[in-house]
C-alpha positions in Angstrom: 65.5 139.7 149.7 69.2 140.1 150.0 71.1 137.3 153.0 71.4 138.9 156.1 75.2 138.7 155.9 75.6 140.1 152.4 72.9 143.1 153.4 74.9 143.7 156.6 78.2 144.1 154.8 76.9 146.6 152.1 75.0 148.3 154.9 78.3 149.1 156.9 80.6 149.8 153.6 77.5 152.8 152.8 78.0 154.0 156.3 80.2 157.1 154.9 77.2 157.7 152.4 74.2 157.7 154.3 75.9 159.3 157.6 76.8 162.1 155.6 72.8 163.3 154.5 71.7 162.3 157.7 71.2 166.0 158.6 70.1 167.2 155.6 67.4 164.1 156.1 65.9 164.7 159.5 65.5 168.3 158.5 63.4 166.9 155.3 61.8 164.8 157.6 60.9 167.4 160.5 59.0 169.3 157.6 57.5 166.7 156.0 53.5 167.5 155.9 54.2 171.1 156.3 53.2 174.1 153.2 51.7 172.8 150.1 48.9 172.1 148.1 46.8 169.8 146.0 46.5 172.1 143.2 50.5 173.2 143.3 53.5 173.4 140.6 56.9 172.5 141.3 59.2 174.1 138.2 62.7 172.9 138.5 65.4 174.5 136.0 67.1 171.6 134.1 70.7 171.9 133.0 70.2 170.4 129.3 67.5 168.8 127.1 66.9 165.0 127.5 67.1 162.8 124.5 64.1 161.5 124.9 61.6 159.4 127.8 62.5 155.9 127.0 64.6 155.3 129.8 66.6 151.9 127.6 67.9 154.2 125.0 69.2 156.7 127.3 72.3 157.1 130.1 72.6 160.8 131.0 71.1 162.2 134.0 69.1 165.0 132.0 67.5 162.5 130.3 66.7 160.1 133.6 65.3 163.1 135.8 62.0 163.3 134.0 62.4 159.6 133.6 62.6 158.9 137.1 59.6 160.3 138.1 57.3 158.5 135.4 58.4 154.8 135.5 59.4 152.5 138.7 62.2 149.2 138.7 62.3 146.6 140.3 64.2 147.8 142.9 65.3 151.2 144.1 67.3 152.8 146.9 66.3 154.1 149.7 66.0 158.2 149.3 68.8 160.0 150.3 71.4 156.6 150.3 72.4 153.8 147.6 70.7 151.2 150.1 68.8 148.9 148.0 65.1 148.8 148.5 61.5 147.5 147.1 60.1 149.4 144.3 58.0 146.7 141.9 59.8 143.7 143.3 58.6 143.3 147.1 61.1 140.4 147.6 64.3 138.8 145.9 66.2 135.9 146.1 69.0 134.5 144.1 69.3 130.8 143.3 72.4 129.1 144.7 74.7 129.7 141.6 73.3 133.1 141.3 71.9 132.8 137.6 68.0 133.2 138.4 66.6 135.6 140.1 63.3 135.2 141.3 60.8 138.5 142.0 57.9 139.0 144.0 56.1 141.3 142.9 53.8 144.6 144.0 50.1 143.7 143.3 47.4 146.5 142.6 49.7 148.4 140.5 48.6 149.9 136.7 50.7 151.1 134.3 49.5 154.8 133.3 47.5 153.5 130.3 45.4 151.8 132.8 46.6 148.3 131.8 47.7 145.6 134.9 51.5 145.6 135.9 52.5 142.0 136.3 54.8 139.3 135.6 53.9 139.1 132.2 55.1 142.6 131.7 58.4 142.3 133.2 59.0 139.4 131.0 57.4 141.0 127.8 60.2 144.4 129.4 63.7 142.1 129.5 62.7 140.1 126.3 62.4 143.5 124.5 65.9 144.4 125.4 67.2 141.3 124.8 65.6 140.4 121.4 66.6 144.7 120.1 67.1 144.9 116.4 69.3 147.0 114.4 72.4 148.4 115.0 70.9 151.7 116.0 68.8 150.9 118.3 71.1 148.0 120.2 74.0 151.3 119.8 71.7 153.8 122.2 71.3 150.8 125.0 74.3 151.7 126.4 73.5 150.6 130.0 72.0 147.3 129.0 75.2 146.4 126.7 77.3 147.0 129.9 74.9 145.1 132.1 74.0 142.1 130.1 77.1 142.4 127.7 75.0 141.1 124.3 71.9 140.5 122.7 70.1 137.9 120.7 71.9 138.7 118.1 74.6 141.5 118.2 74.2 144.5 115.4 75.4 147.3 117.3 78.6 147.8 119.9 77.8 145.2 122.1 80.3 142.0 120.8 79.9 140.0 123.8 77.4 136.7 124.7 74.7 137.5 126.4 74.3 137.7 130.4 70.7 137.3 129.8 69.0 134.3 129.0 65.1 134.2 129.6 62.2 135.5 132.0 59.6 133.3 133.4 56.4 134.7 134.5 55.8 131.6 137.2 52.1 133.0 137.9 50.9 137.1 137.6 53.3 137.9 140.8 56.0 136.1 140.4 59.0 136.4 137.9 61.9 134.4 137.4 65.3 136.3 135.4 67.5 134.1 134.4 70.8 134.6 133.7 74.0 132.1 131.5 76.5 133.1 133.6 76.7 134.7 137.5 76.7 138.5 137.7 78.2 140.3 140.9 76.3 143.7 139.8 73.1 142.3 140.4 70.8 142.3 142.3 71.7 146.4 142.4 71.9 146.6 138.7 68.0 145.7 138.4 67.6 149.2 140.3 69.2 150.9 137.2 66.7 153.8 135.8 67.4 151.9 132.1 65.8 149.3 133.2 62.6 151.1 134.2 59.5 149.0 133.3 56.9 150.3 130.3 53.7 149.3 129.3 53.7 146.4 126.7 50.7 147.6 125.6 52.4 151.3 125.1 55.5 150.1 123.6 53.4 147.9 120.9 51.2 150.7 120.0 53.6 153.8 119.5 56.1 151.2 117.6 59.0 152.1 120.5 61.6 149.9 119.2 62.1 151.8 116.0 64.9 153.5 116.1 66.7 154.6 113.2 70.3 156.0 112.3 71.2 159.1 109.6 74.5 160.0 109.3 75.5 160.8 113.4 71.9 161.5 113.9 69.0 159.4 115.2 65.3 159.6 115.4 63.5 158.2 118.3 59.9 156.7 117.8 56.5 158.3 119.0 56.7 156.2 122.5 60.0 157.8 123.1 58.9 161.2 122.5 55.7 161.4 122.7 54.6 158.6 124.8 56.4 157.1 127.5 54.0 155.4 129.8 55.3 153.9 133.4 53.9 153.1 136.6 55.3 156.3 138.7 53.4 159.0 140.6 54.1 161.4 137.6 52.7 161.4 134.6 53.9 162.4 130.8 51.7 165.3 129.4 53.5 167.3 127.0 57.6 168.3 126.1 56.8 171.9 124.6 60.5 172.2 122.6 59.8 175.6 121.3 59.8 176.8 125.0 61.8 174.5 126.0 59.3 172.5 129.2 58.6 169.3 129.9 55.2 168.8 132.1 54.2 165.8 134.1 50.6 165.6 136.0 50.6 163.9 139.1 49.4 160.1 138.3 46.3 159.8 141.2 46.2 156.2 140.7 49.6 155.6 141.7 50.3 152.7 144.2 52.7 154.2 146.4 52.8 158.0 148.1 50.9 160.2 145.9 52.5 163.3 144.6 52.3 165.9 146.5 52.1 168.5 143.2 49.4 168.2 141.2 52.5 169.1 138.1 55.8 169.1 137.4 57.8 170.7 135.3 61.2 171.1 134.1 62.0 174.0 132.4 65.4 173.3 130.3 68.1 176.3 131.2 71.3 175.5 129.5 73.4 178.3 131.4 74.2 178.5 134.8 73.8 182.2 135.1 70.4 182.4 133.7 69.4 179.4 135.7 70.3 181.3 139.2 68.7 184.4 137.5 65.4 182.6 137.0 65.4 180.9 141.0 66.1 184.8 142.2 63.2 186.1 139.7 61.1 183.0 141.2 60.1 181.7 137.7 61.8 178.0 139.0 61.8 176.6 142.4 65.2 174.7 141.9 67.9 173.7 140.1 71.0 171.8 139.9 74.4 171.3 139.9 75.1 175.5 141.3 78.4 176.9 140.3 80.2 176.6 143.5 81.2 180.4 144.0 77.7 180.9 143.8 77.0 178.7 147.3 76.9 181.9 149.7 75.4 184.1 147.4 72.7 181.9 147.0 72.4 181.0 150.8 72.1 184.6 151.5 69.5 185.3 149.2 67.4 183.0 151.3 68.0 179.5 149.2 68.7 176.1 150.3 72.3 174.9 149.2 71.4 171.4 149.8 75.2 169.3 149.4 75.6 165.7 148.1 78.7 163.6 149.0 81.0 162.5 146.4 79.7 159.9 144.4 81.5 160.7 140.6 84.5 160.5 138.2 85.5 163.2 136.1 87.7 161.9 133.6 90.0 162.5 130.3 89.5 160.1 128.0 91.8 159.1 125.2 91.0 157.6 122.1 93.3 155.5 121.1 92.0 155.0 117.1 93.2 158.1 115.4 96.5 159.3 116.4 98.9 156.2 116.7 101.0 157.8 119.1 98.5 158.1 121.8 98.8 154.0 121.6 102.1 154.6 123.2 101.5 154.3 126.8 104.7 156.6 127.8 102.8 159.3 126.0 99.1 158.7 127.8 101.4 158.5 131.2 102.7 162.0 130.2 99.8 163.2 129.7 98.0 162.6 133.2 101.6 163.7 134.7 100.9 167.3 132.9 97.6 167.7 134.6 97.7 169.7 137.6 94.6 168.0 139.4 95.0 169.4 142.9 95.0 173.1 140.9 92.1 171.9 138.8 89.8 170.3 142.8 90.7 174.1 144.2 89.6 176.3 141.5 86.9 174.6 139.3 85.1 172.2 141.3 83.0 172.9 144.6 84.5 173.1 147.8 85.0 168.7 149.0 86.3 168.0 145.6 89.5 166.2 145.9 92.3 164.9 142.7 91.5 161.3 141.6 94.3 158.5 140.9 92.0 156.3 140.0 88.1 155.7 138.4 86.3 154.8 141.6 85.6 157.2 144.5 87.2 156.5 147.7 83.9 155.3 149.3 83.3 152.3 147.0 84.8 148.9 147.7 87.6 148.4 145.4 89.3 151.7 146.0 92.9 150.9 146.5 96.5 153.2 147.3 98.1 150.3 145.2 97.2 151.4 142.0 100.3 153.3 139.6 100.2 157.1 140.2 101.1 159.9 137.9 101.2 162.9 140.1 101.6 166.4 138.4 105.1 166.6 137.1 105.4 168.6 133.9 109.4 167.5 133.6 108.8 163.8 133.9 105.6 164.1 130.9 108.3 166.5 128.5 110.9 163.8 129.1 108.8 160.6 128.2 107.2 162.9 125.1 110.6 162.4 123.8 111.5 159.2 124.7 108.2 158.7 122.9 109.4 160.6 119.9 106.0 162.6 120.6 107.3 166.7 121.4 105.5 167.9 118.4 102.1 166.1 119.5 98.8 168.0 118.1 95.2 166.5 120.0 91.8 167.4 118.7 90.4 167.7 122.6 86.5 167.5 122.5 84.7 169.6 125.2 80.6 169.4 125.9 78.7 172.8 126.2 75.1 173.3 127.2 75.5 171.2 129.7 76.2 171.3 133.6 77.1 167.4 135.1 77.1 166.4 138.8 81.0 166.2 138.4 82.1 169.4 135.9 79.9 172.2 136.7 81.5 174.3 133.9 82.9 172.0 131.3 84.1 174.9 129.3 86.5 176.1 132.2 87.7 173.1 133.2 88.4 172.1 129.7 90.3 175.3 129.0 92.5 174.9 132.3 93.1 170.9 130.8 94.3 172.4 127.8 96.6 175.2 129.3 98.5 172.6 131.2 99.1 170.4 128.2 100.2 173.2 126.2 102.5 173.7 129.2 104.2 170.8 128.2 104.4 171.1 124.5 101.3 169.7 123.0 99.3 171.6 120.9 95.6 171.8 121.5 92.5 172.1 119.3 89.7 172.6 121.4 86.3 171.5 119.6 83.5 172.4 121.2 79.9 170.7 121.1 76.2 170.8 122.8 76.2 168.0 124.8 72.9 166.6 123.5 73.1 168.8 120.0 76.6 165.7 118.9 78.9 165.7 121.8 78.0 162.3 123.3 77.4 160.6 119.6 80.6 162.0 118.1 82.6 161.2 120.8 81.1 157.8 122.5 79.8 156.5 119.6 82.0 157.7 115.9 84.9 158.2 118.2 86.5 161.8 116.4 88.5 162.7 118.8 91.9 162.5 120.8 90.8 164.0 123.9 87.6 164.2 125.9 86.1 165.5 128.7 83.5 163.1 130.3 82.2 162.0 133.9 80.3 159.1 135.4 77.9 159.2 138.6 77.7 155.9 140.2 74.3 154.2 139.8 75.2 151.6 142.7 77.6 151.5 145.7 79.9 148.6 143.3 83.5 149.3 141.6 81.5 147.8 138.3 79.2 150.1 137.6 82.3 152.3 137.4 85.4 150.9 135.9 83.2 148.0 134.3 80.9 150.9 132.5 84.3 152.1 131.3 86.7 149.6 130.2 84.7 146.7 130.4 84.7 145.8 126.8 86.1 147.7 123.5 84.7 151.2 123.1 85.0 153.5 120.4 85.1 156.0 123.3 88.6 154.9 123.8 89.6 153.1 120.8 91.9 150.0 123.1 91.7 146.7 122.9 93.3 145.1 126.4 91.9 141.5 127.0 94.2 141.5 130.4 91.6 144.3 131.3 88.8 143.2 129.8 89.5 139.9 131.9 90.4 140.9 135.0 87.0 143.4 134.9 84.9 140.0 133.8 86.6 138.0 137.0 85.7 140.6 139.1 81.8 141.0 138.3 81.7 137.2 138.3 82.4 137.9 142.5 79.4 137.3 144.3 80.8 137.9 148.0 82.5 141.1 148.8 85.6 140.2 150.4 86.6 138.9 146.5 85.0 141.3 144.4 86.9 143.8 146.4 89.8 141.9 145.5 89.5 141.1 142.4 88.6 144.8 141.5 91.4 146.2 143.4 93.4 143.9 141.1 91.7 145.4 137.8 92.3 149.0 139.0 95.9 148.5 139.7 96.0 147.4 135.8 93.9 150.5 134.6 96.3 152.5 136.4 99.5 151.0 134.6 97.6 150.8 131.1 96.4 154.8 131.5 93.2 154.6 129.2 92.0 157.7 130.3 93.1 159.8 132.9 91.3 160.0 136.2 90.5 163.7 136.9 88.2 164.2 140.5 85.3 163.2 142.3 83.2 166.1 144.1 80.5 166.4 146.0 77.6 168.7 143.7 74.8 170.5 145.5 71.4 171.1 144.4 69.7 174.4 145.4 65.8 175.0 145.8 64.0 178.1 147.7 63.2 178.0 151.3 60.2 177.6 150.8 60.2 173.8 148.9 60.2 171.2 151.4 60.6 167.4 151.7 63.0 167.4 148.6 65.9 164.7 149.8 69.2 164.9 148.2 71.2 161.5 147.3 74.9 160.7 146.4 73.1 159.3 143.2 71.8 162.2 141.9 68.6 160.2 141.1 66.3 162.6 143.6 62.7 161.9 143.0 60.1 164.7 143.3 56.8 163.5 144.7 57.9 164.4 148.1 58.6 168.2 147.8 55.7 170.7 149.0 56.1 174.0 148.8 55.3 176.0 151.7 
C-alpha cells in the first residue's frame, strides 16, 4: 500500500473534496438497503454516443460511463472522493527508486467470459499497450501516450521513450510493473479507466488491436464494439444504434457487491431539453450534467439535484500550426485579455463556477497566485493586436455540439459568448461547428484544423499532472507548440515522488504556461447530476467516474 506519511499528506490535501459530499454521502448511506429490486432497470439519459467499450482507445467521459461499470483497475477511489483505494490490486508497494511496482492481487475473480483473472492477465493487459502497432491505433491511446509517454516502437503521436518497461507475473497473485524511469503520477495513474483490465482471451478472439484509419475516420474491431469483456458487476449485452441504447445485465458472478439492477441502460440523449423532458415523462431515471437554470425547476418537480465540487478546466485552445500569427505570444496574451471570464462563470456555467488563471483547479497541489494573469481588458488585447501587427486577425474557432461535458454544459452558448468578446476587439470569427463524437475531437485533437477551440478536462486524480501534463506535456497537434522549457519543467515535475517538490516543481511549470499562453484557461465549475427521488444509493464524485451498482430504486 501507499507509506503512511505519503497517504496522510494526500489524505489532508483532499480534505476540501471529500468534506464537500459528505452530506450528500450519509444521505446515500442512510438509504442504502431501502426500495428496489432484483428484477429492476436503471435507465440513465447519456449526453452523447461513446466511441466505443475498449476503454485504451478511448478518453471522454461518454465513452468511460458504460466502461466503468463493465471492467475494474488495479486501483480505484473510494466513491464519492479521489482517495485511492483496492479494486484488483489488494496491496501496492513501490521499490525504493520507484521504478517497480509490485501488486497483490484479488483472488477468486473471473473475467466475464468465465476465464481466471490473474497475474498473467495484467501482464498479457500492459504488454498489449506497450507492444500497439500502427499509427492508428497508438493515435486513439491518448491516455496511455500521456502516462507512459512511448511505445515499443512509436508510429503514432507519442515521440517520447517509453515509461514502461516490462511486467512480471512473480506467481498467479502477484505482479511486478516495471518502469525505466520514476513516475510521480503513479501509483494514482494505475486507477485510470484506460487502463481497465480485459480478458486476454477476449481481446485474442475478437482481434481488438485492429484498428484502422480512413481519411479522419476510424473503425474499431468487433472487441471494441461488440465485445468488451471485463471483470465489473455489469455486463455488455447489446449497443442498439438505431435507437440509440446501450444495455448491460448485471454480471452475478462478480467478486465484489453485486448489482443491485438486474440491467442497465443508457439511453443516448444528445439535447439537454429532451433529456429533462424524458426524466419528467419518466422514460429515464437520471441524467447528467443539468443546465444550471434548470436546478429549481427540477428540484421542484420532485428530482434530486445532486452537486459535485469543482474538479475541471474549461479551456481555449490555440493551435499554433496554421495561422503564423497566433505564434506570436502578444497576440495569444490579447486574446485571453478579451475574454470576459467572470461574465462568462455568471451567465453560462452553474452557480460555484469561478474564472480560471490557470489549468489546475484551486484544490489540487500545484495551484499557485504566482502564475502571469491576463485579466479581462479589451484595451490592453487591441493595443498588443497592433504592436503585433495582428488588427485584421481572422480564426477558424471550432465548437463541439451533441455534447454536454462536466465543465461546458452548453458548448454552443459559451462558444457564441467566446466569439462576441473577440469580435469585440477586432477579430473576426468563423465559428465551425461539429458533433463531438460525429469529427470534433479527431479534427481538432488529432488533424489539428483549427485556430480556436473549445475543450475541457476533468481530473482523473487529485495531481497537477494529470492536468497540465495531459496538456502540454509533449507536442500536440491540438496546439501546434513546440516549448522544450515546458516540456521540461512538466517532465521534472512528474519525476517528484514527495509532495512538498512536486508541488514545487509544478507551481514552477504553471508559472511558465502562464507566460507562454498555449491556451487560455477559461473556468472550473462544479456540475450536478440529477436522478428522481425515488433512485437511491447513487454517490456523486468530483471525478465524474460514478459507478452504478449501488443505486436501487425505491
Amino acid at each position: 500500500m501507499l507509506p503512511q506519511r505519503v497517504a496522510r499528506l494526500r489524505r489532508l490535501a483532499l480534505i476540501g473534496l471529500t468534506g464537500a459530499l459528505a452530506v450528500a454521502m450519509s444521505a446515500c448511506a442512510s438509504e442504502r438497503g431501502s426500495g428496489g429490486g432484483a428484477d429492476q432497470t436503471f435507465v440513465f439519459g447519456a449526453a452523447g454516443a461513446p466511441k466505443n467499450f475498449d476503454p485504451i482507445f478511448n478518453d471522454d467521459g461518454e465513452s468511460f460511463r458504460p466502461a466503468r461499470q463493465m471492467f475494474d483497475t488495479l486501483v480505484t477511489y473510494k466513491p464519492g472522493t479521489t482517495e485511492l483505494v483496492g479494486d484488483l490490486a489488494t496491496a501496492w508497494t513501490p521499490s525504493a527508486d520507484g521504478k517497480a511496482w509490485t501488486f497483490t492481487l484479488r483472488q477468486g475473480v473471473k473475467f466475464h467470459d468465465g476465464t481466471p483473472f490473474n497475474a498473467a492477465a495484467v501482464c498479457f493487459n500492459f504488454d498489449r499497450w506497450y507492444n500497439m502497432k500502427g499509427a492508428a491505433a497508438q493515435s486513439q491511446m491518448i491516455y496511455y501516450g500521456d502516462v507512459f509517454e512511448g511505445f515499443a516502437k512509436n508510429e503514432g503521436d507519442a515521440t517520447g521513450s517509453p515509461v514502461y518497461k516490462s511486467c512480471e507475473a512473480k506467481d498467479d497473485f502477484t505482479a511486478v510493473i516495471n518502469l525505466n524511469k520514476a513516475k510521480g503520477a503513479f501509483p494514482d495513474a494505475f486507477g485510470l479507466t484506460s487502463l481497465s483490465i480485459s480478458s486476454p482471451d477476449a481481446l485474442k478472439k475478437y482481434d481488438a488491436d485492429n484498428v484502422t484509419q480512413s481519411g479522419d475516420s476510424f473503425t474499431y474491431p468487433a472487441y471494441a464494439n461488440e465485445h468488451p469483456t471485463g471483470t465489473g458487476p455489469y455486463k455488455f449485452e447489446s449497443y442498439d444504434k438505431t435507437n440509440k441504447t446501450i444495455t448491460l445485465v448485471r454480471n452475478d458472478d462478480y467478486w465484489g457487491e453485486k448489482a443491485k439492477t438486474a440491467k442497465l441502460i443508457f439511453k443516448i440523449i444528445e439535447d439537454e431539453n429532451a433529456r429533462k423532458q424524458e426524466l419528467a415523462a419518466g422514460t429515464i431515471d437520471g441524467y447528467d450534467f443539468p443546465s444550471p437554470a434548470d436546478y429549481n425547476s427540477l428540484k421542484d418537480a420532485g428530482n434530486q439535484v445532486l452537486i459535485r465540487p469543482a474538479f475541471n478546466i474549461l479551456y481555449l485552445g490555440i493551435n499554433q500550426k496554421n495561422n503564423p500569427k497566433l505564434q506570436d505570444v502578444r497576440v495569444r496574451k490579447a486574446i485571453e485579455y478579451a475574454i470576459n471570464k467572470d461574465q462568462l462563470a455568471k451567465n453560462k456555467l452553474p452557480s460555484g463556477a469561478y474564472a480560471q488563471t490557470q489549468f489546475l483547479p484551486n484544490n489540487v497541489p500545484g495551484y499557485t497566485d504566482s502564475v502571469e494573469k491576463h485579466s479581462y481588458d479589451p484595451n490592453q488585447a487591441k493595443q498588443l493586436l497592433q504592436q503585433a501587427g495582428a488588427s485584421d486577425l481572422t480564426l477558424n474557432f471550432y465548437v463541439p455540439t451533441e455534447v454536454t461535458r462536466p465543465y461546458m454544459p452548453n458548448p454552443v452558448d459559451i462558444g457564441g459568448a467566446i466569439a462576441d468578446d473577440l469580435k469585440a476587439v477586432g477579430i473576426k470569427v468563423n465559428i465551425v461547428q461539429e458533433p463531438w463524437n460525429g469529427g470534433y475531437k479527431d479534427d481538432v485533437q488529432k488533424a489539428g484544423k483549427q485556430d480556436l477551440h473549445l475543450l475541457g478536462w476533468t481530473g482523473d486524480y487529485a495531481d497537477a499532472g494529470n492536468f497540465v501534463g495531459t496538456f502540454f506535456g509533449r507536442q500536440k497537434a491540438e496546439f501546434g507548440f513546440d516549448n522544450a522549457q515546458i516540456f521540461s519543467a512538466l517532465s521534472n515535475a512528474d519525476a517528484q515522488v514527495t509532495p512538498d517538490a512536486k508541488k514545487s516543481a509544478y507551481e514552477q511549470a504553471s508559472v511558465l504556461i502562464s507566460q507562454y499562453v498555449p491556451a487560455v484557461p477559461l473556468t472550473s465549475s462544479p456540475p450536478a447530476i440529477v436522478v428522481k427521488n425515488n433512485i437511491h444509493n447513487l454517490i456523486p464524485t468530483p471525478l465524474t467516474d460514478e459507478r452504478f451498482y449501488t443505486v436501487t430504486k425505491g
